[in-house]
N, C-alpha and C positions, 0 to 999 in steps of 0.2 A: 419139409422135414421128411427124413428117408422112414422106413418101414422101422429100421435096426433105433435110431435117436426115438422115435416112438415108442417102441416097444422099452428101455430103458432110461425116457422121461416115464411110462408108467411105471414102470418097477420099484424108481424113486419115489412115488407118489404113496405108492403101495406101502413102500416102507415109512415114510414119515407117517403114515397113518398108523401102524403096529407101535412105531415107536412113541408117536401122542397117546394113541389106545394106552400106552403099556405104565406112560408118566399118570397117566389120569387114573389107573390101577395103582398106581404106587400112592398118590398123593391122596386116594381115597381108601387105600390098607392104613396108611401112615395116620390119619385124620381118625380111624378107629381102635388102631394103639393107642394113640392120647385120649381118648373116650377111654378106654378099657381099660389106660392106668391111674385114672382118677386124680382129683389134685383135692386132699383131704384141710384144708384150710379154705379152700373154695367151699367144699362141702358141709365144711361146718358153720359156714354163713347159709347155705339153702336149709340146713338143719331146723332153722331156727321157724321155718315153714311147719316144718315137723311139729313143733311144738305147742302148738295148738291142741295136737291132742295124745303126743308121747312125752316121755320125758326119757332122761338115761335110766337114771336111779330110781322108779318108783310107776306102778301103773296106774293108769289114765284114764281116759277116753280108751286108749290105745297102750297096748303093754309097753313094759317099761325096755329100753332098748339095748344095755348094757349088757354086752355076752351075747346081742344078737348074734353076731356071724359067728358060724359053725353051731349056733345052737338049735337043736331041732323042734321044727313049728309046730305051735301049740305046746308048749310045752310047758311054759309057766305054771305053774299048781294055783297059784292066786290070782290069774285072769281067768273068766270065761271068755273063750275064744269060738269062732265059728265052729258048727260039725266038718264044715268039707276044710278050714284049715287044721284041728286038730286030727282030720284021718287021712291028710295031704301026704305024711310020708316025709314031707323034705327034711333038709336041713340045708341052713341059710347061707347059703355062700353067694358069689358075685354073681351068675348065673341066674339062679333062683331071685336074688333079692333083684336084678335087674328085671327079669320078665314081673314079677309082683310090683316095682314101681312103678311102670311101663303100662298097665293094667289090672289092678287088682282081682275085677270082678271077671275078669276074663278068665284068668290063669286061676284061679280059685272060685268058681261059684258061691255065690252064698255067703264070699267073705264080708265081713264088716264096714271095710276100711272102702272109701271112695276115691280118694286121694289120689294122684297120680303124679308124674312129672312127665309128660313128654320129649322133652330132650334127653338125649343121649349120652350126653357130657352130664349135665346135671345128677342125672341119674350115677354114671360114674364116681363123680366126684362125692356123694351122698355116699355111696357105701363105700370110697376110700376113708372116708370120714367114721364111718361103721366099723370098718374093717380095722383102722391104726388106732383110733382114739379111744374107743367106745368098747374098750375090750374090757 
């Protein structure tokens, strides 16, 4: 093989690598849209985990969930809720309610709640379920 088929068998090489790079970026953006748009009837079956210690309509263990999202933390008058989530500041959106299901006691010190979901989807699907139904 001459110098010149060398040098443009690596160029191809070079390029099927950018171009796999570039699929395996797509197919891992594309895998965190469908995480990020949640599928709220998925959600409302992980809910049911929830319920242990929330309800929609009434507080619990865990305040009552209805009106969560966009409503700001701690906010309930008829729960006692942590010091660091009642002077958290937030208010509940996908963002917030993601990093708090993901890790409560991290993203909040001192919160109550232990509970977690590790998945990413779950998680998603959980507060599309928040977000459509539970309003």
């Amino acid at each position: 093989m001459n110098s010149h088929n060398n040098a443009a068998a690596h160029a191809r090489l070079r390029l099927f690598g950018v171009a796999s790079a570039a699929a395996l970026l797509l197919t891992a953006a594309s895998s965190r849209a469908a995480a990020a748009a949640g599928d709220a009837d998925r959600g409302e079956t992980l809910y049911q985990g929830c319920q242990d210690c929330h309800s929609l309509d009434k507080n619990d263990v865990g305040p009552k969930h209805r009106g969560v999202f966009g409503r700001k933390a701690g906010s309930i008058a008829d729960y006692s809720y942590s010091d660091g989530l009642k002077q958290s500041g937030l208010t509940w959106d996908e963002a917030s309610l993601d990093k708090w299901l993901t890790d409560p006691q991290a993203f909040i010190p001192g919160a109550k709640m232990f509970y977690h979901l590790s998945e990413a989807q779950d998680r998603a699907d959980v507060i599309a379920f928040l977000k459509e139904r539970a309003r």
